[in-house]
PDB file of N, CA, C, O and CB in Angstrom:
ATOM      1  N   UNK A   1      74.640 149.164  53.813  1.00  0.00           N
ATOM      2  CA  UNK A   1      73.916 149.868  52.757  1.00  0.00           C
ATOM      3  C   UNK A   1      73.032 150.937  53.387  1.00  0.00           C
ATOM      4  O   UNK A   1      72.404 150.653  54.407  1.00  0.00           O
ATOM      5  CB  UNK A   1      73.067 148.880  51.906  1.00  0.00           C
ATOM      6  N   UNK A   2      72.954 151.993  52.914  1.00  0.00           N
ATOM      7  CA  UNK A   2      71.973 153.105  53.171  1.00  0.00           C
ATOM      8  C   UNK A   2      71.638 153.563  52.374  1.00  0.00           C
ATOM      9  O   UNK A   2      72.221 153.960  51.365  1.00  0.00           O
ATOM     10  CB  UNK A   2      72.182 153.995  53.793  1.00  0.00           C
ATOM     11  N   UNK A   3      69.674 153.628  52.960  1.00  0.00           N
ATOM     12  CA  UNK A   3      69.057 153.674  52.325  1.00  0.00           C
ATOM     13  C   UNK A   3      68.526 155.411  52.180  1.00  0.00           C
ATOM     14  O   UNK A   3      68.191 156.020  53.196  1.00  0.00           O
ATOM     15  CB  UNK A   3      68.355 152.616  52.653  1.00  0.00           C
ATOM     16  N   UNK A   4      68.505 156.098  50.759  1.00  0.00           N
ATOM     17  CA  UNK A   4      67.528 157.516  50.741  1.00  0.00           C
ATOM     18  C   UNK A   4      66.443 156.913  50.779  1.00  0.00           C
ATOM     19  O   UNK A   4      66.057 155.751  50.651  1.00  0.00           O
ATOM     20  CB  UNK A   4      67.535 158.615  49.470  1.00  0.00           C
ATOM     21  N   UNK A   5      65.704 158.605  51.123  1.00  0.00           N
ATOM     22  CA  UNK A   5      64.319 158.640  51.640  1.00  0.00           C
ATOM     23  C   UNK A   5      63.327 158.284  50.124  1.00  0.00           C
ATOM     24  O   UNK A   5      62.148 157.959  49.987  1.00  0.00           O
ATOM     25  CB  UNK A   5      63.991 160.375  52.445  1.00  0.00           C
ATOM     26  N   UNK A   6      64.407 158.517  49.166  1.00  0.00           N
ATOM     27  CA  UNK A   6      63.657 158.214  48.030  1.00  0.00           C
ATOM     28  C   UNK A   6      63.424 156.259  47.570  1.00  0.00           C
ATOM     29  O   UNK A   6      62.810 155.824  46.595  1.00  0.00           O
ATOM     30  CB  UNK A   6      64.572 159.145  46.820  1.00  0.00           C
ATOM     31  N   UNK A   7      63.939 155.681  48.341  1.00  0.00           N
ATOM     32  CA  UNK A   7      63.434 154.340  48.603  1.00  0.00           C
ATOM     33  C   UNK A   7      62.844 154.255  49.591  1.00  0.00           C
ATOM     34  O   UNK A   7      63.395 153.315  50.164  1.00  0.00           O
ATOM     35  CB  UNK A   7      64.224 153.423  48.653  1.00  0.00           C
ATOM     36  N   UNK A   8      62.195 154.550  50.106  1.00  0.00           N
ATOM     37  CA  UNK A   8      61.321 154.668  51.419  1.00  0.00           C
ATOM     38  C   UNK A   8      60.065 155.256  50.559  1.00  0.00           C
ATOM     39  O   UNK A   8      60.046 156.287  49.886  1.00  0.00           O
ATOM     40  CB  UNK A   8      62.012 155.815  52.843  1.00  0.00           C
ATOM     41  N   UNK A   9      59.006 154.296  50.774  1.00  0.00           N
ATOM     42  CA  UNK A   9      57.508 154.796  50.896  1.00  0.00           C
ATOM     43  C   UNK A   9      57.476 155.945  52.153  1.00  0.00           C
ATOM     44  O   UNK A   9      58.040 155.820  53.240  1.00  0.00           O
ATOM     45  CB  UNK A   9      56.390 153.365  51.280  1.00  0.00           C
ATOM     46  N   UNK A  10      56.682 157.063  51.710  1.00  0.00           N
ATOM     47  CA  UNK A  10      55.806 158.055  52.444  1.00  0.00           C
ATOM     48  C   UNK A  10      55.130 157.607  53.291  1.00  0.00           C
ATOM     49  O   UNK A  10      54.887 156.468  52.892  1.00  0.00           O
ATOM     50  CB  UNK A  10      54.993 158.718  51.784  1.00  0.00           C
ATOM     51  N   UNK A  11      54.327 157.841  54.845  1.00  0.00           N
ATOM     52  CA  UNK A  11      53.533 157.475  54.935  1.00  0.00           C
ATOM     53  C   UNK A  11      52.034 157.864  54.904  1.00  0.00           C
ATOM     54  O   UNK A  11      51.929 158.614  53.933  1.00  0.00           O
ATOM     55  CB  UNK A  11      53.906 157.148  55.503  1.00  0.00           C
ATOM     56  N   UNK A  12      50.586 157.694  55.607  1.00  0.00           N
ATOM     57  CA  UNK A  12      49.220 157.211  54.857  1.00  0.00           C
ATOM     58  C   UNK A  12      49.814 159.209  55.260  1.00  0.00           C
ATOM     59  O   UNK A  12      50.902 159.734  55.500  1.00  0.00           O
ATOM     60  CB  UNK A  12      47.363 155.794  55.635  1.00  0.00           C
ATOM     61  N   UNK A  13      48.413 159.704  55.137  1.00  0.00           N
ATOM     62  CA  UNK A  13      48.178 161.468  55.729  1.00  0.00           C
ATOM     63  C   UNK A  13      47.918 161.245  57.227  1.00  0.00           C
ATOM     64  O   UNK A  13      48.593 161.940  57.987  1.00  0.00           O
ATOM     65  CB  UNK A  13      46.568 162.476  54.959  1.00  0.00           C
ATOM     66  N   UNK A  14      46.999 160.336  57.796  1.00  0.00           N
ATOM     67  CA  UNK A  14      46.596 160.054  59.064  1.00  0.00           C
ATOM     68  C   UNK A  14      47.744 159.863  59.988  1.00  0.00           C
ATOM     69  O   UNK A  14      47.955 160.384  61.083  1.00  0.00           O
ATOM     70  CB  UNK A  14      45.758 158.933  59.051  1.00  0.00           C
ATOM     71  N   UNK A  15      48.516 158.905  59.229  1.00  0.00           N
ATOM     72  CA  UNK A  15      49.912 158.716  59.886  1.00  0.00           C
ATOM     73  C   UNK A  15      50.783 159.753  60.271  1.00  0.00           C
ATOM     74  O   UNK A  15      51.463 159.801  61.296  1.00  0.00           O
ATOM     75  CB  UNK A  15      50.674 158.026  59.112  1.00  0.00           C
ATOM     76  N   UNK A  16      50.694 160.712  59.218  1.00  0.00           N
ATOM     77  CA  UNK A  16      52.031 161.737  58.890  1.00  0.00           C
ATOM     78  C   UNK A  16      51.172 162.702  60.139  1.00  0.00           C
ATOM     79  O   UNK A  16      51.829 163.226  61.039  1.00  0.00           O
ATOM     80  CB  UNK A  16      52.323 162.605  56.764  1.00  0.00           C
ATOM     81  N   UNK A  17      49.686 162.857  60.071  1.00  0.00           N
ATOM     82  CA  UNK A  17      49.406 164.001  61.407  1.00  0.00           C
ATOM     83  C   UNK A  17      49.731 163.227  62.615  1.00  0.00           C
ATOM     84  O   UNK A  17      50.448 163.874  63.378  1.00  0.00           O
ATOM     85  CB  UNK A  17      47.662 164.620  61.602  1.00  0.00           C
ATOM     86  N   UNK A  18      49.453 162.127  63.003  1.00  0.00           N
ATOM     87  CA  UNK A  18      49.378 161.127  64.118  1.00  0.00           C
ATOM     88  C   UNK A  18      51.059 161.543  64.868  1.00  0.00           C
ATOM     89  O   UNK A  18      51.285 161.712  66.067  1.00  0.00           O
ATOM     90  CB  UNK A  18      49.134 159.211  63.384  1.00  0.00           C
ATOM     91  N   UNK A  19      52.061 161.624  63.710  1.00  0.00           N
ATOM     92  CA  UNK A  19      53.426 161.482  64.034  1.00  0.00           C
ATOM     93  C   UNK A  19      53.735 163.085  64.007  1.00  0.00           C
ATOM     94  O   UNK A  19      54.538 163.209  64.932  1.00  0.00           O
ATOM     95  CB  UNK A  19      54.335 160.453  62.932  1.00  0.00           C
ATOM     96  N   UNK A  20      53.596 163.952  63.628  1.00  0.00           N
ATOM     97  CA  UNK A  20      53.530 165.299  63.559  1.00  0.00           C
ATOM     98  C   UNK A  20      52.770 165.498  65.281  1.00  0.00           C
ATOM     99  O   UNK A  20      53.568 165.707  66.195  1.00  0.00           O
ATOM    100  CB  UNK A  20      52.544 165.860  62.000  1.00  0.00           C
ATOM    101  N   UNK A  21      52.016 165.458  65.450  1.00  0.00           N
ATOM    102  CA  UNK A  21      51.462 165.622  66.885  1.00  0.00           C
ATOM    103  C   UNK A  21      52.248 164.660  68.137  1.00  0.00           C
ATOM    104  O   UNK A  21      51.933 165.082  69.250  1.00  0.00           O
ATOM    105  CB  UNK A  21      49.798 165.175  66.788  1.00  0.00           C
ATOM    106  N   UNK A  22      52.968 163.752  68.172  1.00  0.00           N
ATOM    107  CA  UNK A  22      53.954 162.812  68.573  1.00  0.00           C
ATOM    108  C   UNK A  22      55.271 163.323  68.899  1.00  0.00           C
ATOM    109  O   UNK A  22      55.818 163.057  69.969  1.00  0.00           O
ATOM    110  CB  UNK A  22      54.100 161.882  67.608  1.00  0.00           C
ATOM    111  N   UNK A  23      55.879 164.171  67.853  1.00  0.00           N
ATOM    112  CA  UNK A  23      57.075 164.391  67.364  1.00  0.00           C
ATOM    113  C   UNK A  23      56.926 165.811  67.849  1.00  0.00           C
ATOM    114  O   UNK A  23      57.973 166.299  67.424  1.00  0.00           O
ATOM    115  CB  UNK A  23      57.369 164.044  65.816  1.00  0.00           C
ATOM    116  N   UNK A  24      56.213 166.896  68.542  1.00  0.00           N
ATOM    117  CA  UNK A  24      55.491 168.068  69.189  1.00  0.00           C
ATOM    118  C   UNK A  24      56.874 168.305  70.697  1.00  0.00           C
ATOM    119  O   UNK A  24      57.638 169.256  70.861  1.00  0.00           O
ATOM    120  CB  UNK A  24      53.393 167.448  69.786  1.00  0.00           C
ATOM    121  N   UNK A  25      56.711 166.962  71.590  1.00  0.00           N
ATOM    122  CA  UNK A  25      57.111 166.261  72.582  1.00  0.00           C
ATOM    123  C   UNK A  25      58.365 166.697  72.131  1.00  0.00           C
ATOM    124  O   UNK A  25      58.607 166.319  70.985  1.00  0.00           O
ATOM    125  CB  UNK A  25      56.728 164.797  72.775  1.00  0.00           C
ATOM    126  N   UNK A  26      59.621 167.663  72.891  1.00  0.00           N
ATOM    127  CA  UNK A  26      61.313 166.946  72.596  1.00  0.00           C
ATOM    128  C   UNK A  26      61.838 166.169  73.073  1.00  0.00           C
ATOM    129  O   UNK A  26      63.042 166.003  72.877  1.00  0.00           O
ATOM    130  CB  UNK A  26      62.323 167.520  72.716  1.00  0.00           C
ATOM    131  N   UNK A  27      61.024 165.302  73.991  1.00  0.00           N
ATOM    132  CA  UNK A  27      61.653 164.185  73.819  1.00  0.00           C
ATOM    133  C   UNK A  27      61.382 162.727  73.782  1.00  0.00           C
ATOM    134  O   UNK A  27      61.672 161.764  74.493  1.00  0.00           O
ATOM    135  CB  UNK A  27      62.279 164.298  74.452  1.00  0.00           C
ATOM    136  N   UNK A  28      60.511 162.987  72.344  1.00  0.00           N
ATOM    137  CA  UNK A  28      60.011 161.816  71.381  1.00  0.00           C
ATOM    138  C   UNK A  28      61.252 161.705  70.392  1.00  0.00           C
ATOM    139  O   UNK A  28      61.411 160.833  69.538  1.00  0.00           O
ATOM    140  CB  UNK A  28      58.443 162.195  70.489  1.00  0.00           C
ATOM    141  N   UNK A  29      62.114 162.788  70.690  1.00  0.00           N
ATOM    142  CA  UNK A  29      63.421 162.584  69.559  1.00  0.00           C
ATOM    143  C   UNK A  29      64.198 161.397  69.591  1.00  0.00           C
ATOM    144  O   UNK A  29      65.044 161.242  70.471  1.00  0.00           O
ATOM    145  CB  UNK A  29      64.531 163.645  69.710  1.00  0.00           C
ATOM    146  N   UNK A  30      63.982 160.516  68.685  1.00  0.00           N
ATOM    147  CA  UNK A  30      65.262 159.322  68.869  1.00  0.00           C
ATOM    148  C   UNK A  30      66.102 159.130  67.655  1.00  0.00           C
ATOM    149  O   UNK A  30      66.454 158.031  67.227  1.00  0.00           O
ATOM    150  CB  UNK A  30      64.670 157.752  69.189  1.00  0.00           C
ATOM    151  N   UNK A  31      66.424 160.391  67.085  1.00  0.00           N
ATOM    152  CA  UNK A  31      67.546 159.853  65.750  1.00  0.00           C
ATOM    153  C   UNK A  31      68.421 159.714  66.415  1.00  0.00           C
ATOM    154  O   UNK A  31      68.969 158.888  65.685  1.00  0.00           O
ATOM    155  CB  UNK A  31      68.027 160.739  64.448  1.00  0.00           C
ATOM    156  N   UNK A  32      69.236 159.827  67.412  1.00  0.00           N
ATOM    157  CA  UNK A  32      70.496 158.922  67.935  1.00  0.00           C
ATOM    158  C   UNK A  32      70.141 157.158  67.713  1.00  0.00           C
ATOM    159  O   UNK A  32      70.712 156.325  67.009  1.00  0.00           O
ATOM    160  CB  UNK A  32      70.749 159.308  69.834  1.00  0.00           C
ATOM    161  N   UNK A  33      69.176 157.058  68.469  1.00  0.00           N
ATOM    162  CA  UNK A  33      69.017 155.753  68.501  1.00  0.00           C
ATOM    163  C   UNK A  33      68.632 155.158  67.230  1.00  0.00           C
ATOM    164  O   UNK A  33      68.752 153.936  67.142  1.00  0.00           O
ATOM    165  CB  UNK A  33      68.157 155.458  69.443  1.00  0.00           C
ATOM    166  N   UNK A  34      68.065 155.993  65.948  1.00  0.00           N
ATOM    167  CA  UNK A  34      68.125 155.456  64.617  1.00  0.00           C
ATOM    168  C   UNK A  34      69.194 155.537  63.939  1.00  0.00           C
ATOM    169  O   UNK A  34      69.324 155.057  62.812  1.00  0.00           O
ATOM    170  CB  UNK A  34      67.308 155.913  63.890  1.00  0.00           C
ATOM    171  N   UNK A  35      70.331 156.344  64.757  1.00  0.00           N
ATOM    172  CA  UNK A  35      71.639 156.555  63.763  1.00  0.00           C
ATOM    173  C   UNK A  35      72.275 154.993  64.194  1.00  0.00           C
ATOM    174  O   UNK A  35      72.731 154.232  63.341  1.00  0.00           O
ATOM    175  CB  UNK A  35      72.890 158.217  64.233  1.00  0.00           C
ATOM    176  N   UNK A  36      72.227 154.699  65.494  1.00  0.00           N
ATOM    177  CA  UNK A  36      73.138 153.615  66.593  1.00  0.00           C
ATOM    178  C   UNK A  36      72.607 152.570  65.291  1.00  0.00           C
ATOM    179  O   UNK A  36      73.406 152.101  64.481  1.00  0.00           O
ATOM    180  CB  UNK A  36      72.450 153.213  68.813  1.00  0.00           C
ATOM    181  N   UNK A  37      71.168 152.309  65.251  1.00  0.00           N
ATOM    182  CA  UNK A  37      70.687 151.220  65.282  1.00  0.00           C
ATOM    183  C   UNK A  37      71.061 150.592  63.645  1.00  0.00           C
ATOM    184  O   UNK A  37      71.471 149.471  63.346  1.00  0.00           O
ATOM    185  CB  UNK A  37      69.161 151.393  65.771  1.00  0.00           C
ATOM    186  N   UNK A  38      70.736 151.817  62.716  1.00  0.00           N
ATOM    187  CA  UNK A  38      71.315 151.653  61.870  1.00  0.00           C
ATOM    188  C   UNK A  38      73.286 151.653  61.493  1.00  0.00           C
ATOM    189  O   UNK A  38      73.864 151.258  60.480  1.00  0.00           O
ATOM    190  CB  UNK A  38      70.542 152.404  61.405  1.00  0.00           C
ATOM    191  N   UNK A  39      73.826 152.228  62.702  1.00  0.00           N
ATOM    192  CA  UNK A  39      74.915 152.033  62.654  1.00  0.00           C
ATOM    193  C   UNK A  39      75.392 153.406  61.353  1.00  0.00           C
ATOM    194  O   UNK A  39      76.536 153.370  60.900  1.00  0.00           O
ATOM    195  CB  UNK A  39      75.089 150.369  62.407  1.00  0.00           C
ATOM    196  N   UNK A  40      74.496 154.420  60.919  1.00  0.00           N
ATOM    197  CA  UNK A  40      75.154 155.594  60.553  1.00  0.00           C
ATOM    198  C   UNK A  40      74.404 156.804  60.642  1.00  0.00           C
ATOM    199  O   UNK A  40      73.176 156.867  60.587  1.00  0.00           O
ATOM    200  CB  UNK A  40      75.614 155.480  59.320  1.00  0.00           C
ATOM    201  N   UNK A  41      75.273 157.863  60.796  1.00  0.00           N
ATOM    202  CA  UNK A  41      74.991 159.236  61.154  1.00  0.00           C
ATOM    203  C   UNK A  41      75.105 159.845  59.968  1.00  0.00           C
ATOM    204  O   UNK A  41      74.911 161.058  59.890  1.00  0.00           O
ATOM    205  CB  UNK A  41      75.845 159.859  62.191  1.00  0.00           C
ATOM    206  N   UNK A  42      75.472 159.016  58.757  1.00  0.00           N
ATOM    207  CA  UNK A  42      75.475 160.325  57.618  1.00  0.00           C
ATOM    208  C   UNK A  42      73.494 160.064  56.919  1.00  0.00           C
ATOM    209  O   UNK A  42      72.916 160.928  56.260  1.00  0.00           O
ATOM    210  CB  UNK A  42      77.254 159.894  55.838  1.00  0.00           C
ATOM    211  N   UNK A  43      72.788 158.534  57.362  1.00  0.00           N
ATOM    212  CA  UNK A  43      71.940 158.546  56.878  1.00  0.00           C
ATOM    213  C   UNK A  43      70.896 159.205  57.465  1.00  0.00           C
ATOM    214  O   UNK A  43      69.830 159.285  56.853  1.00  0.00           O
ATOM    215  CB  UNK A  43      71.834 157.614  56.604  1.00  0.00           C
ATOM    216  N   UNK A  44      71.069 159.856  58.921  1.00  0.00           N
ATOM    217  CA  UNK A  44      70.251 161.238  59.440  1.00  0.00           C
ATOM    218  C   UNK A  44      70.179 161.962  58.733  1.00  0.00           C
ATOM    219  O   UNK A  44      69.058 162.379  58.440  1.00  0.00           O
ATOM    220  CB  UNK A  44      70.615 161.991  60.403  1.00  0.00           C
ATOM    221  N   UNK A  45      71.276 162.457  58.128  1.00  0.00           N
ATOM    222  CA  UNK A  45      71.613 164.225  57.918  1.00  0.00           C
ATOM    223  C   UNK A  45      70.389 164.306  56.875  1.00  0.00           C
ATOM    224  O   UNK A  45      70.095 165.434  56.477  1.00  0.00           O
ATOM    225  CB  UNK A  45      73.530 164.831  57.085  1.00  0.00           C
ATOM    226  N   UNK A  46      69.715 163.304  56.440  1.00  0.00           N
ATOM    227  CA  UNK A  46      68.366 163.860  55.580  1.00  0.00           C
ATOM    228  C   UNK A  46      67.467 163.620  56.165  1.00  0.00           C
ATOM    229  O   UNK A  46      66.502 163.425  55.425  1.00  0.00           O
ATOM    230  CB  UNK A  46      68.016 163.395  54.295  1.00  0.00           C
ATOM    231  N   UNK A  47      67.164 163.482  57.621  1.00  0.00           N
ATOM    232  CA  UNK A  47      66.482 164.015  58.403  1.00  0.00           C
ATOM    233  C   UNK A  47      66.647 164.841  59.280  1.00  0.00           C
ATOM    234  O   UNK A  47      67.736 165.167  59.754  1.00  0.00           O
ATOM    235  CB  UNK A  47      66.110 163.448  58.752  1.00  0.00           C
ATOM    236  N   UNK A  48      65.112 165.444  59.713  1.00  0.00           N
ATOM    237  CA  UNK A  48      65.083 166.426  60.655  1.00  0.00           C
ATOM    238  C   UNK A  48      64.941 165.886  62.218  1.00  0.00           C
ATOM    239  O   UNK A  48      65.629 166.203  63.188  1.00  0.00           O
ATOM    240  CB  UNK A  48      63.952 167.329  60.254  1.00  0.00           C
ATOM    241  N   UNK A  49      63.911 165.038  62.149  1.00  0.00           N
ATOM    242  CA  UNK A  49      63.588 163.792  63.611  1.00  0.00           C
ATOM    243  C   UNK A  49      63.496 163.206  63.452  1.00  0.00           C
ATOM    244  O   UNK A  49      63.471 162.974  62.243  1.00  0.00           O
ATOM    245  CB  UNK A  49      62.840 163.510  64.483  1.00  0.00           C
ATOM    246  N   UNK A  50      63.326 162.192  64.301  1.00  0.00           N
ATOM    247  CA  UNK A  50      63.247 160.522  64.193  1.00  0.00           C
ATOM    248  C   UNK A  50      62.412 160.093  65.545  1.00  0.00           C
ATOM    249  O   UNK A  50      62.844 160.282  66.682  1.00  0.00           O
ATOM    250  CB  UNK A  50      64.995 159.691  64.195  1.00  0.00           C
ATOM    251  N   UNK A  51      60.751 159.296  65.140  1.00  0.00           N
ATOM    252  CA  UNK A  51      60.433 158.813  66.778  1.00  0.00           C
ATOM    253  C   UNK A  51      60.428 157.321  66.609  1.00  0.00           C
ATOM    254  O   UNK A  51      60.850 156.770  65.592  1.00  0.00           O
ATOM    255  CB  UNK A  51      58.784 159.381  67.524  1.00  0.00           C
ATOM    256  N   UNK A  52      60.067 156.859  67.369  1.00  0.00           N
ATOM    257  CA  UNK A  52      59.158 155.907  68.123  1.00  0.00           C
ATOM    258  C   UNK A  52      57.835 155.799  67.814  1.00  0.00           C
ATOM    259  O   UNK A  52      57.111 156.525  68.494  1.00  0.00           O
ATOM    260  CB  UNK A  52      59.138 156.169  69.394  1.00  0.00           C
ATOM    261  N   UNK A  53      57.315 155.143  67.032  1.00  0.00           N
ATOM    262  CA  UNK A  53      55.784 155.041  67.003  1.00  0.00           C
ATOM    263  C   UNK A  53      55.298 153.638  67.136  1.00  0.00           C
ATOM    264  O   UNK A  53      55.791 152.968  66.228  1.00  0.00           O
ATOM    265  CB  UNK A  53      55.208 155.615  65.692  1.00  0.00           C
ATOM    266  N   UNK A  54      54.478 152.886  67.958  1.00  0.00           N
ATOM    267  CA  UNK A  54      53.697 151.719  67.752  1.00  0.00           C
ATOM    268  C   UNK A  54      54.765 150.560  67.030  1.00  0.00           C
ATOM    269  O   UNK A  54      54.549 149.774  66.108  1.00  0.00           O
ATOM    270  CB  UNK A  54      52.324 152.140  66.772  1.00  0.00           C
ATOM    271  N   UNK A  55      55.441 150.691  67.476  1.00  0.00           N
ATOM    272  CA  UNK A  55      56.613 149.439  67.233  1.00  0.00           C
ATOM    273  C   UNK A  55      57.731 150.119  66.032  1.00  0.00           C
ATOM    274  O   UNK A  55      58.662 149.318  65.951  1.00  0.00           O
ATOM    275  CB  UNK A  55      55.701 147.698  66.464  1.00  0.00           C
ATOM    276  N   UNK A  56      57.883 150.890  65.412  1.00  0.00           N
ATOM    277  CA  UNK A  56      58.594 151.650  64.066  1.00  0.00           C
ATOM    278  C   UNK A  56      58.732 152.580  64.397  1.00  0.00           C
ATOM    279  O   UNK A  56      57.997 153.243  65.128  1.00  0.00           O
ATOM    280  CB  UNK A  56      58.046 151.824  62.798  1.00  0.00           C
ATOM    281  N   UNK A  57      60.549 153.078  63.540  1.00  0.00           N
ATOM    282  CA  UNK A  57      61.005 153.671  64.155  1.00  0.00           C
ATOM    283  C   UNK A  57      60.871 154.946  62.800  1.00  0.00           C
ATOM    284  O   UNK A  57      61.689 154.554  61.967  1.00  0.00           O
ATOM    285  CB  UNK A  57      62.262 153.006  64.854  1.00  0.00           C
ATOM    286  N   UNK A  58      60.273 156.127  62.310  1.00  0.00           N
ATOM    287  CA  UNK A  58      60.052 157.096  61.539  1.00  0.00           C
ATOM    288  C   UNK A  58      60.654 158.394  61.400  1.00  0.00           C
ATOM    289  O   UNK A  58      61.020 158.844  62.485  1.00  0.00           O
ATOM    290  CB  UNK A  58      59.096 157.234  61.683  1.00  0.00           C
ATOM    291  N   UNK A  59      60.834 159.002  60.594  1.00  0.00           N
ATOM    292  CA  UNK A  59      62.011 159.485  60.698  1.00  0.00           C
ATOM    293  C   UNK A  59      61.383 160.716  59.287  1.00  0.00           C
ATOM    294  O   UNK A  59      60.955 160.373  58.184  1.00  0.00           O
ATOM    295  CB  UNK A  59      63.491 158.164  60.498  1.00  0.00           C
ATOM    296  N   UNK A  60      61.530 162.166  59.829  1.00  0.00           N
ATOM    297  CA  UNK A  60      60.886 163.006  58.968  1.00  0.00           C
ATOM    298  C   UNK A  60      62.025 164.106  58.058  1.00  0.00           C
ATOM    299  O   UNK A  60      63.076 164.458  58.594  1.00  0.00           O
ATOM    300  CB  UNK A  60      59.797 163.801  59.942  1.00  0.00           C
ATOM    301  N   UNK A  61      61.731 164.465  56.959  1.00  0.00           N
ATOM    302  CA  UNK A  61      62.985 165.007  56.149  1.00  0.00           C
ATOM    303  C   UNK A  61      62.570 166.435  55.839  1.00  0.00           C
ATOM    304  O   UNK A  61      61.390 166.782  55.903  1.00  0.00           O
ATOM    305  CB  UNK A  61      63.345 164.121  54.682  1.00  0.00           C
ATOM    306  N   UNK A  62      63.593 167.288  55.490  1.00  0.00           N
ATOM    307  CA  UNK A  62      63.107 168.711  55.395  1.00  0.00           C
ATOM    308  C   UNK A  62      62.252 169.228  54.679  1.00  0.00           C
ATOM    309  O   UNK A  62      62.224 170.453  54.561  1.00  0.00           O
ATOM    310  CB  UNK A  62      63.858 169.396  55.165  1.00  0.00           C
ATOM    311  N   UNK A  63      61.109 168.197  53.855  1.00  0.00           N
ATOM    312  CA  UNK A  63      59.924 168.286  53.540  1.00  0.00           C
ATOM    313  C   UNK A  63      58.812 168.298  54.077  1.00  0.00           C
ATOM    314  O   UNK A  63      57.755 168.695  53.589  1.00  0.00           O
ATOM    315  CB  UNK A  63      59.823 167.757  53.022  1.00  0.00           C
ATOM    316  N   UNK A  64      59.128 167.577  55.774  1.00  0.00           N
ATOM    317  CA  UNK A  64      58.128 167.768  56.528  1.00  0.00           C
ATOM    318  C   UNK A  64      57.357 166.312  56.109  1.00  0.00           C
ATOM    319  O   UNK A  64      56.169 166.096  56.349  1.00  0.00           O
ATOM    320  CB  UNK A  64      57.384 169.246  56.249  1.00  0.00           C
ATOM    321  N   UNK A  65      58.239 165.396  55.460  1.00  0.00           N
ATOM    322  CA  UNK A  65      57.552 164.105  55.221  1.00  0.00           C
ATOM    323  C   UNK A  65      57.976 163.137  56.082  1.00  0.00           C
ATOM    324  O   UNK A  65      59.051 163.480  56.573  1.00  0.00           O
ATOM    325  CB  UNK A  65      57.716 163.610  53.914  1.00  0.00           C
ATOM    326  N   UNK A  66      57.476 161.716  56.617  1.00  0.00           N
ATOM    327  CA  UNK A  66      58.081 161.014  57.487  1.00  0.00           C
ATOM    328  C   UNK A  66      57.836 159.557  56.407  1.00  0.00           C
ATOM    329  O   UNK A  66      57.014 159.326  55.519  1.00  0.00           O
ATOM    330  CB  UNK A  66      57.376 161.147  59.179  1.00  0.00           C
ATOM    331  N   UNK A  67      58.738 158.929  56.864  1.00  0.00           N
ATOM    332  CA  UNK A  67      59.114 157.480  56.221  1.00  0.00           C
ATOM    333  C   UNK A  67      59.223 156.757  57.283  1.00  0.00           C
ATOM    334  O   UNK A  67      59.930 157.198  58.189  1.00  0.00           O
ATOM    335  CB  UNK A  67      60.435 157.321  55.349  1.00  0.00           C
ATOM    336  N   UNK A  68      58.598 155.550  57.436  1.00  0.00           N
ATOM    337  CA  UNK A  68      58.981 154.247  58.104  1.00  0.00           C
ATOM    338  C   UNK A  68      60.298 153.838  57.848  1.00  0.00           C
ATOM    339  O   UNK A  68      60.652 153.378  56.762  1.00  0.00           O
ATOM    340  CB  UNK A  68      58.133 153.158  57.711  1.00  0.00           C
ATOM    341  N   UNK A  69      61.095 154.004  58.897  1.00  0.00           N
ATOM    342  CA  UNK A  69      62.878 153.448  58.678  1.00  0.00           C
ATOM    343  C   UNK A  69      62.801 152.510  59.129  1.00  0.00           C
ATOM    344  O   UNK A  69      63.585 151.810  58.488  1.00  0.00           O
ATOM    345  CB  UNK A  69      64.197 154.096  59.309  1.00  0.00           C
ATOM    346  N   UNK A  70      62.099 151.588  60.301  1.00  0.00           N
ATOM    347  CA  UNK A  70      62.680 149.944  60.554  1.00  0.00           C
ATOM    348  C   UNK A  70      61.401 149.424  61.672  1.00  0.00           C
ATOM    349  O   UNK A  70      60.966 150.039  62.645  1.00  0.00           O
ATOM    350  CB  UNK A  70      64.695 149.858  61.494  1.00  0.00           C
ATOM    351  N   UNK A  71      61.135 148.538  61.324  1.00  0.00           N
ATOM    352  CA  UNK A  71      60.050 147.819  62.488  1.00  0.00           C
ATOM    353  C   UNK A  71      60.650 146.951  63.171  1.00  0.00           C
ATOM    354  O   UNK A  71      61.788 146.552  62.922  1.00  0.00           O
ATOM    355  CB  UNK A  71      58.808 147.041  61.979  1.00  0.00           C
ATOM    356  N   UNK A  72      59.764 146.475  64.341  1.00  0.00           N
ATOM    357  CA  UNK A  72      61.116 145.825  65.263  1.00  0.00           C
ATOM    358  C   UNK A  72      59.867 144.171  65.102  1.00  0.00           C
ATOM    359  O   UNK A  72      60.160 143.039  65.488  1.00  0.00           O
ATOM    360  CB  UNK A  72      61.610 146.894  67.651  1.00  0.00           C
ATOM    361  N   UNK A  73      58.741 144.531  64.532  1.00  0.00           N
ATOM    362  CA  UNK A  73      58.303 143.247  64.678  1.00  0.00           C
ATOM    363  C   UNK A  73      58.133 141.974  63.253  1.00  0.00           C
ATOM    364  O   UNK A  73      57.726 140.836  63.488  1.00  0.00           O
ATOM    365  CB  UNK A  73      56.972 143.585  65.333  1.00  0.00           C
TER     366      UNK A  73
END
C-alpha cells in the first residue's frame, strides 16, 4: 500500500525549519533509501528529498512541506 502525502500529517513549523536547514547538506539525501525501504519509487515521485532526522525518515513535496514517512523506533 502507498501512502499520499495527503495521509501524512505535516510537520510542527520548528520541525519543517530544523529539516529545511538539515536537508541544505547533499548529502543528507536519502530517498533511495526511502524508496528501498518502502520498497517503491513511484511513492517518491511526490517528493523532492527525503532525510534522516533523529530516528525518522521525512520526506519533503513540491510544496516545500515535509511529512514524517516511517520511524524506526
Amino acid at each position: 500500500m502507498v501512502m499520499k502525502n495527503n495521509q501524512l500529517e505535516r510537520v510542527s513549523d520548528e520541525l519543517q525549519k530544523t529539516l529545511d536547514l538539515e536537508a541544505k547538506n547533499p548529502s543528507a539525501n536519502r530517498k533511495d533509501e526511502v524508496a528501498n525501504l518502502l520498497n517503491s519509487q513511484r511513492f517518491l515521485d511526490d517528493y523532492d528529498a527525503c532525510i534522516w532526522w533523529n530516528g525518522c525518515y521525512y520526506c519533503k513535496d513540491e510544496s516545500n512541506n515535509w511529512y514524517c514517512i516511517k520511524c524506526t523506533f
